[in-house]
N, C-alpha and C positions, 0 to 999 in steps of 0.2 A: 255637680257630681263629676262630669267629666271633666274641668276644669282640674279638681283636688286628684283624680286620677291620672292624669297627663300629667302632674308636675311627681306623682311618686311612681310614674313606673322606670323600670331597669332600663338604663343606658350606661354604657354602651349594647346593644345586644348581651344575649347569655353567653354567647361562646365565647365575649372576649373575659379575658385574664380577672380586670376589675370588673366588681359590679356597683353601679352607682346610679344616682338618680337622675333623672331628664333635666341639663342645664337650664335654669332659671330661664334664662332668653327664649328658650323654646318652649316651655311652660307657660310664659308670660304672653308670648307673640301667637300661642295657641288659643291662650282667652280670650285677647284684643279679636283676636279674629272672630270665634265664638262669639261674644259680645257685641260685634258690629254689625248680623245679623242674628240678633237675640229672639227676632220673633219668630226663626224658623228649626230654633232649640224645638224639640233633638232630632231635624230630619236626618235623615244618615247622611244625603250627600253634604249637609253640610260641614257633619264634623268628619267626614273622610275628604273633602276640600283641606279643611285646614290643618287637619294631622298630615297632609303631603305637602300642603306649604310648609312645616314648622317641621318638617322632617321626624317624627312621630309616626311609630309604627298602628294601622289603622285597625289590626288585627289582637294588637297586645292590648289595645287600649279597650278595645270591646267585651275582650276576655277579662279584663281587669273590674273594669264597671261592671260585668255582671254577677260576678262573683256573689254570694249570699252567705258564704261561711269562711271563715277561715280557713286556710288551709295551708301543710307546711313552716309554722310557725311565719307564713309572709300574708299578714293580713291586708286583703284586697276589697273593692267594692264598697257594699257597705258596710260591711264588718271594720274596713279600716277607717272608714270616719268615727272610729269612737275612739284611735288612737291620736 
């Protein structure tokens, strides 16, 4: 779950110009790391470790996973793994 969420959420930030999604490389180097201590999915520090290595905001990304509904036509959480 927080893998598929770290590679869709918004980068750059909201307030820049474009909105676009978390470059692959940092998506990718978000799971490896995730993955590399798999047995301590999902303590916090560890995925607010690796959202500050991979440059991954630790606050978006929480909000994002928790999400339960839809909202704003930008579906998040679980609701966005049916897309």
């Amino acid at each position: 779950m927080f893998m598929l969420c770290a590679a869709n959420l918004p980068f750059p930030p909201p307030d820049a110009q474009t909105q676009n999604k978390t470059p692959i490389v940092r998506s990718l180097g978000f799971a490896n790391c995730l993955l590399a201590s798999y047995n301590k999915i999902p303590e916090r520090e560890l995925i607010e470790d690796c959202s500050l290595e991979f440059g991954l905001d630790f606050g978006a990304l929480n909000v994002y996973v928790s999400r339960q509904v839809d909202e704003d036509d930008d579906p998040d959480g679980v609701s966005g793994l049916r897309y």
